[in-house]
C-alpha positions in Angstrom: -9.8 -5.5 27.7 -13.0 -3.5 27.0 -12.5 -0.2 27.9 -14.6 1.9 30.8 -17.9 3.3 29.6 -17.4 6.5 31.7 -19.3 9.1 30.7 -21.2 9.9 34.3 -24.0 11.8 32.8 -24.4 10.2 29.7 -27.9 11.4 29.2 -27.2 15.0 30.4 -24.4 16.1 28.2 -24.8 18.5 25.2 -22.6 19.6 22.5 -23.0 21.4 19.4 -24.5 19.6 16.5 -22.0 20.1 14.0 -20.7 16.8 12.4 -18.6 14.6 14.9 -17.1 12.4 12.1 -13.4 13.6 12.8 -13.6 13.6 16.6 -15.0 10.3 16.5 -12.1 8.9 14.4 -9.6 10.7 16.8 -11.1 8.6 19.7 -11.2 5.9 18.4 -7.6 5.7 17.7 -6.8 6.5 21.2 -9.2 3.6 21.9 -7.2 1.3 19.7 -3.8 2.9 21.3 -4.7 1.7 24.7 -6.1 -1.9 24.2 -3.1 -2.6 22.2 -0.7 -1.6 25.1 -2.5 -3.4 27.5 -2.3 -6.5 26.3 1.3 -6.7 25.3 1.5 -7.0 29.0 0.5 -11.1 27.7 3.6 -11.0 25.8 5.9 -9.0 28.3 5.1 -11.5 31.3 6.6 -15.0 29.7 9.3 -12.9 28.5 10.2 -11.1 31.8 9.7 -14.5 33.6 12.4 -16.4 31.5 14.8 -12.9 31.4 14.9 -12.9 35.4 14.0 -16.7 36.5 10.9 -15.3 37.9 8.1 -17.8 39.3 4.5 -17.3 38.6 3.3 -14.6 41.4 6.6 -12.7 40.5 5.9 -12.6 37.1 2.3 -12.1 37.6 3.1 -8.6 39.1 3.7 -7.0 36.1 -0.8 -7.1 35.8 -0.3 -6.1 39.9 1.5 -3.0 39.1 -0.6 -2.1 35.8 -3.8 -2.5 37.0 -3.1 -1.1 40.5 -3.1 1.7 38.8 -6.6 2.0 38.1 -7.1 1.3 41.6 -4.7 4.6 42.7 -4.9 6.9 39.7 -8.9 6.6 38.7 -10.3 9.1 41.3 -7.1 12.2 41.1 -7.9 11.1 37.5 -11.3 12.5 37.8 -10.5 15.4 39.6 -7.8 16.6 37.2 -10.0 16.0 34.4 -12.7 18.7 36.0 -9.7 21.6 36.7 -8.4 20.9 33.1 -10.9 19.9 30.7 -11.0 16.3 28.7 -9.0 17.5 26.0 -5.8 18.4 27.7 -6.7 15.7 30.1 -6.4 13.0 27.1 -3.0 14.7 26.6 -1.8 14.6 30.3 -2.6 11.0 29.8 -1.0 10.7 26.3 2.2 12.0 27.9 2.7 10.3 31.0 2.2 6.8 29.1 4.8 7.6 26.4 7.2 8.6 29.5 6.0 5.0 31.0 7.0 2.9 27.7 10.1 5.5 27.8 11.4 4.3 31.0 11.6 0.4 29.3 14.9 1.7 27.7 16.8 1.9 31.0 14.4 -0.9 32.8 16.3 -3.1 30.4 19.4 -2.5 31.9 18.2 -2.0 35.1 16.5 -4.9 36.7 12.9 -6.0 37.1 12.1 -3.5 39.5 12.2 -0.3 37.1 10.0 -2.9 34.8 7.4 -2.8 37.2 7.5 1.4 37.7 7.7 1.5 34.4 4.7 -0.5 33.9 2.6 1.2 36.6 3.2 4.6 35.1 2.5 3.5 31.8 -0.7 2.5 33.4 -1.1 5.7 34.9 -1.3 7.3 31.6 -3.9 4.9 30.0 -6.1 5.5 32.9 -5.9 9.3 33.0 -6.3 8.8 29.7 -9.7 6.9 29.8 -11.3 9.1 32.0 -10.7 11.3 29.5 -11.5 9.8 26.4 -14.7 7.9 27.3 -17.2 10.6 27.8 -16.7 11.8 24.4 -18.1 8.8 22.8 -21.5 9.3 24.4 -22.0 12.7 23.4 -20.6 12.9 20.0 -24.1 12.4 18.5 -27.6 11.4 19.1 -28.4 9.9 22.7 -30.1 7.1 21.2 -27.6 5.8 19.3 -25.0 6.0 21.7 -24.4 2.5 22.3 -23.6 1.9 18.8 -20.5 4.4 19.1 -19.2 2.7 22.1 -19.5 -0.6 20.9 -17.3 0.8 17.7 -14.8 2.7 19.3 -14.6 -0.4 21.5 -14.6 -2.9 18.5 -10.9 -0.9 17.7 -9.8 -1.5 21.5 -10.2 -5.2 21.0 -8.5 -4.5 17.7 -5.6 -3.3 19.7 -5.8 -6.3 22.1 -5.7 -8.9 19.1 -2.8 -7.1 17.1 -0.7 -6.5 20.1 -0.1 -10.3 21.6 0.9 -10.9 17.8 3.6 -8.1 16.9 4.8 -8.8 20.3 5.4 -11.9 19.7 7.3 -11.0 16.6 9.6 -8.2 18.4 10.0 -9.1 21.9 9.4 -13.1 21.6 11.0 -14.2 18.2 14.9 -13.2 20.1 14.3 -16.2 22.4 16.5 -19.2 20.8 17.4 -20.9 23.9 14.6 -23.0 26.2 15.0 -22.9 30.0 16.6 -26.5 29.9 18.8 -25.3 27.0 20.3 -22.0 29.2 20.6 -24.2 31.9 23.4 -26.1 30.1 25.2 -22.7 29.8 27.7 -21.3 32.2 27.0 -18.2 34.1 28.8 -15.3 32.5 27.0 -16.9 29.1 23.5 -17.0 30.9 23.9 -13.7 32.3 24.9 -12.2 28.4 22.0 -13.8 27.0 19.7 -12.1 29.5 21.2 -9.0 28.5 20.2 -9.6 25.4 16.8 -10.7 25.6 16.3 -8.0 28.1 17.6 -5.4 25.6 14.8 -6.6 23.4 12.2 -4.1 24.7 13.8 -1.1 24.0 13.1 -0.8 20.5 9.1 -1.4 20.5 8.6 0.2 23.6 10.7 3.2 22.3 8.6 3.4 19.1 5.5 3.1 20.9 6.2 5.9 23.1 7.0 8.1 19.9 3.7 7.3 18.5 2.2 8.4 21.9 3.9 11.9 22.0 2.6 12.3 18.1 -0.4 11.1 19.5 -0.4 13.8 22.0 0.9 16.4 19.9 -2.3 15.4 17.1 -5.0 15.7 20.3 -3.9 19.1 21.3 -4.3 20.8 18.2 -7.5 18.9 17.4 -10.9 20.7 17.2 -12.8 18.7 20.0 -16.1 19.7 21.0 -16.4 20.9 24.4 -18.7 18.8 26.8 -20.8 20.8 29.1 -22.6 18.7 32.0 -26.4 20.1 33.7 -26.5 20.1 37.3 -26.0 17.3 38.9 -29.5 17.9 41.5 -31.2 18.0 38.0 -30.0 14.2 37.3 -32.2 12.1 39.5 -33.4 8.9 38.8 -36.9 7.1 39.7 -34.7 4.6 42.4 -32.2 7.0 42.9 -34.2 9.9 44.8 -34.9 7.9 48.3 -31.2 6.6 48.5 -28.5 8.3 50.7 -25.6 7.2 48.1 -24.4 4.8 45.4 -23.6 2.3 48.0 -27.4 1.9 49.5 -27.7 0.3 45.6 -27.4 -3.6 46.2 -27.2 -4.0 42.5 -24.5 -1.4 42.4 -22.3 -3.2 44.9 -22.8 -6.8 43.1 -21.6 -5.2 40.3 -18.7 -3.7 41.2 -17.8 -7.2 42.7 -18.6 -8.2 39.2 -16.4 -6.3 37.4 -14.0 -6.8 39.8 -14.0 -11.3 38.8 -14.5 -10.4 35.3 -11.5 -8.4 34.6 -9.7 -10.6 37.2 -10.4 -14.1 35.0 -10.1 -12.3 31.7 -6.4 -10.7 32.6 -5.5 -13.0 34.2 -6.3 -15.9 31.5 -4.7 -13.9 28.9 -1.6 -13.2 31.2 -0.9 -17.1 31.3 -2.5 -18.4 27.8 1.5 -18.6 26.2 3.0 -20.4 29.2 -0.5 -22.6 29.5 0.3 -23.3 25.0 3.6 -23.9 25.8 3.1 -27.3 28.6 4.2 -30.4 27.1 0.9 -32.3 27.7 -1.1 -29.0 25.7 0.7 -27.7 22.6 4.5 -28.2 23.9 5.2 -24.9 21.9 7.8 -21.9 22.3 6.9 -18.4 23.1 6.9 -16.9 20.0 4.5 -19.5 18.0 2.1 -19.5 21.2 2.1 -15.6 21.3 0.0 -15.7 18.1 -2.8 -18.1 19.7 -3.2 -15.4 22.4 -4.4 -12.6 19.5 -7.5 -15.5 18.8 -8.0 -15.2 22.4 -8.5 -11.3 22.3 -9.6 -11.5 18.8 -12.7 -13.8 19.8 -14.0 -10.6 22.2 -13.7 -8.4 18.8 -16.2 -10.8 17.3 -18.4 -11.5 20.1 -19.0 -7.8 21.1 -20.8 -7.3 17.8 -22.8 -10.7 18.1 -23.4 -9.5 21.7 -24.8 -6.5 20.4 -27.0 -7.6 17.8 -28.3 -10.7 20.3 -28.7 -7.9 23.4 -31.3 -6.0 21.0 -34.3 -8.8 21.3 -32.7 -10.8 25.2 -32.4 -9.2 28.2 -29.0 -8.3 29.1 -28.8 -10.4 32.3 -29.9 -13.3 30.6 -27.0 -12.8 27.6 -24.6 -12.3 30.9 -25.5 -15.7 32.1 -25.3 -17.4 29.1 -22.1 -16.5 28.7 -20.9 -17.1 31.9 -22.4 -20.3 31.7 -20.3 -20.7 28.7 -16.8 -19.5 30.1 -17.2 -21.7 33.0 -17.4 -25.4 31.0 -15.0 -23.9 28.9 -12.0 -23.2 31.8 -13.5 -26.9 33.1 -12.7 -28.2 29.8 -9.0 -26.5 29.6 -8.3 -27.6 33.3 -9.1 -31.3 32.9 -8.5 -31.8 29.2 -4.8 -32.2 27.2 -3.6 -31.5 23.9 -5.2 -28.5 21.3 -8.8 -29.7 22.9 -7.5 -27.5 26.5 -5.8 -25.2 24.6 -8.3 -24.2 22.1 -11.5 -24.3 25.3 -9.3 -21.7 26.8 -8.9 -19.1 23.9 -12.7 -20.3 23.1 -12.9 -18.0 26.8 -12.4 -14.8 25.0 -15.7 -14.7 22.7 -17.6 -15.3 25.7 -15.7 -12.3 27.1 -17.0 -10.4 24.9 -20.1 -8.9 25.8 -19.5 -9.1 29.8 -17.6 -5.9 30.9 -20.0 -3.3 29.1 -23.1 -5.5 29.9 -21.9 -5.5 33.8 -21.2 -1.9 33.9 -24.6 -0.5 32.2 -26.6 -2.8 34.5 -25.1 -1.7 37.8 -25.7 2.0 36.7 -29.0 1.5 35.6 -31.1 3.9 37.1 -28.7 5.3 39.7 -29.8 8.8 38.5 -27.7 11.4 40.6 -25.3 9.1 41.8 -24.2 7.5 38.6 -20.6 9.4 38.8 -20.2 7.8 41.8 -21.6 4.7 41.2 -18.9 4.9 38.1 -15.9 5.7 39.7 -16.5 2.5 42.6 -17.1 0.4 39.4 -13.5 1.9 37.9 -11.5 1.2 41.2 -12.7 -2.9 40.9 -10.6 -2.9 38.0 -7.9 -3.9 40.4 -9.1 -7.4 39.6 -7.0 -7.2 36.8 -4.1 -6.9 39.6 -5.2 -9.1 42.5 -6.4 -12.2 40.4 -3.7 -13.0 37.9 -1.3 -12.7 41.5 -3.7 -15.5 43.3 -3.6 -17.5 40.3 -0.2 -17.0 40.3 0.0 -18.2 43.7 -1.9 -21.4 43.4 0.2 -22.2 40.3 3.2 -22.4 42.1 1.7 -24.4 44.5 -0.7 -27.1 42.6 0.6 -26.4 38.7 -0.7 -24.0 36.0 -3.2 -25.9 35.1 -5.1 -26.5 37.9 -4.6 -22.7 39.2 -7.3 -21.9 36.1 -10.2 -22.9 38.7 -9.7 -19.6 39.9 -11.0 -17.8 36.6 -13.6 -20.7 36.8 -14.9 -19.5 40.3 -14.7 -15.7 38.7 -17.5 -16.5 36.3 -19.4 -18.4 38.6 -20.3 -15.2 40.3 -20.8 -13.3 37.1 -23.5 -16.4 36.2 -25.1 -15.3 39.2 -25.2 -11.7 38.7 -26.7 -12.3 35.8 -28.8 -14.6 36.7 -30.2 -12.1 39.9 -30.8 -9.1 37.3 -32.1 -11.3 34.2 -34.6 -9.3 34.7 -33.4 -5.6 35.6 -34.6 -4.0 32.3 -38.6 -2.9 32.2 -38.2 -1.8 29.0 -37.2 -3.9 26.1 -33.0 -3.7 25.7 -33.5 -2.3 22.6 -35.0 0.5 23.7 -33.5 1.1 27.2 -31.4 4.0 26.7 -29.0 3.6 29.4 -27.9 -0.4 28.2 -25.1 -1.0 26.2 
């Protein structure tokens, strides 16, 4: 998932002009750190579904509890980050995730439950740690070349989310021996040992990763980060912004929150059942583990498409790009929902290089020209995150009901708004996107 854009002054900020190079390369490994522990969430949900004999709304509120926390954490987030600055804020966040990837240790033991707290507080952590990480990118150089930093630092989160389906697969997946049918044929004090087991298989990565978090942590405090300093906020008002009472007079505001609230809805929630969509008989009919790797092409193809995105956004309109895209995504679930075989299987991991360009491209064109109220207007577009928990559960629901297959008209439906969002602000930009200082 791309990560939040947000800086709420972008344009305001100042820092000293000494060279950024190191600071830069410090974010962006926090960046990477993130994406990649979000999307072993793809890997965690098959695997916590067979452990426990979950059904798919169960299952599917492992994304409930991680991206609820967006939804809870993003505004004391905020507020914690101005009392403490964005350095030790990055490390509160560091912290508090490492403690959250901790707590799978005695989850495994535990039951499902302590999963799910686990999961939220890991959660916790990444978005403490966004709010604190993102601003940085924008200022750590020239305005006018901003985008370009956050479409590299966000090239290495989607270089997280295409490692991290894989190497799960390899750790947590690769135990599994035994299909459902197969422990089925078991008796129940052997059923109950092998869930021990493939339960137990967490600890290790999870330990590991929250190792490399508290290192992490440890690096970031001692770094020499330049120190953001923001202007006034009365100084920071835009030409539409200075006859509005707030950010929610802004139609194209609340259309995009709803925007970003589909679009992170049907991308989570796509990725969250791509192994147990591989694994159907009538689509690829194969086990966990081998289906785990087609889910890194799946968050691999947004690496990709984010640069294409980039280069194409330069000469079209945003809105436009946004469309076509959408446009894209939506034959492509049609084509996974009413196909068979590699053709549905390969349409819906197709999904995720049309993915690409969406969540930055939705974001900058509901702040555009906001002026004063851009913090705002950022911190309503942060809380729709909880797409990300609310979708995948629907989808979850309607798969129970009418099969997994079918259930992906949800996603469908998601980017059928996004078509028209883009479609409404094709023409949003004035100025050409390759100038417009606020697009991404």
């Amino acid at each position: 998932m791309a990560s939040i854009p947000q800086g709420s002054h972008q344009q305001h900020d100042s820092i000293d002009n000494a060279d950024h190079t190191v600071p830069l390369i410090i974010i962006t490994i926090l960046f990477f750190m993130w994406g990649f522990l979000t999307c072993l969430n793809d890997v965690l949900i098959p695997h916590l579904k067979a452990v426990y004999t979950l059904n798919y709304v169960q299952a599917m509120l492992v994304q409930f509890c991680f991206f609820g926390a967006y939804f809870v954490v993003s505004l004391p987030a905020g507020y914690l980050i101005k009392k403490i600055g964005y350095q030790k804020g990055a490390v509160t966040g560091l912290i508090i995730a490492a403690f959250g990837c901790a707590m799978f240790y005695p989850a495994s033991v535990t039951g499902y439950a302590v999963f799910l707290l686990a999961l939220f507080i890991l959660a916790s952590g990444i978005t403490v740690l966004q709010v604190a990480a993102n601003p940085y990118v924008t200022v750590l150089g020239p305005a006018q070349t901003a985008s370009s930093r956050l479409t590299l630092t966000q090239a290495f989160n989607s270089l997280g989310t295409t490692i991290a389906p894989y190497l799960g697969g390899l750790l947590i997946l690769s135990t599994a021996v035994l299909t459902t049918t197969e422990l089925q044929l078991l008796s129940t004090a052997e059923q109950e040992a092998y869930r021990a087991k493939e339960a137990a298989s967490v600890q290790v990565p999870y330990l590991i990763l929250a190792s490399a978090l508290v290192l992490l942590a440890v690096f970031f405090a001692f770094a020499k980060l330049p120190k953001i300093v923001h202007k006034d906020e009365d100084d920071l008002k835009g030409d539409i912004a200075s006859n509005k009472p707030s950010a929610l007079s802004h139609t194209h505001l609340l259309l995009g929150a709803i925007g970003i609230f589909v679009y992170v809805g049907a991308e989570v929630s796509i990725g969250s059942f791509l192994i147990n969509f591989i694994g159907e008989k009538n689509i690829a009919n194969l086990r966990e583990a081998e289906a785990a790797h087609f889910v890194s092409y799946y968050w691999g193809g947004a690496m990709v498409g984010r640069f294409i995105g980039f280069a194409v956004m330069r000469y079209i309109s945003p809105g436009k790009t946004l469309a076509f895209n959408a446009t894209c995504s939506i034959l492509l679930v049609l084509a996974a929902t009413f196909s068979e075989g590699r053709t549905a299987m390969w349409a819906l991991i197709a999904v995720g290089l049309f993915n690409s360009i969406m969540f930055p491209t939705i974001f900058s064109m509901a702040l555009h020209k906001l002026g004063k109220f851009t913090g705002q207007g950022s911190g309503i577009l942060c809380m729709a995150i909880v797409g990300g928990a609310l979708v995948p559960l629907m989808q979850g629901a309607l798969a129970d009901v009418f099969g997994l297959q079918l259930s992906f008209l949800l996603p469908a439906a998601c980017y059928l708004f996004i078509l028209f969002f883009g479609v409404k602000y094709a023409g949003l930009y004035k100025t050409s996107p390759k100038t417009e200082p606020g697009h991404l």
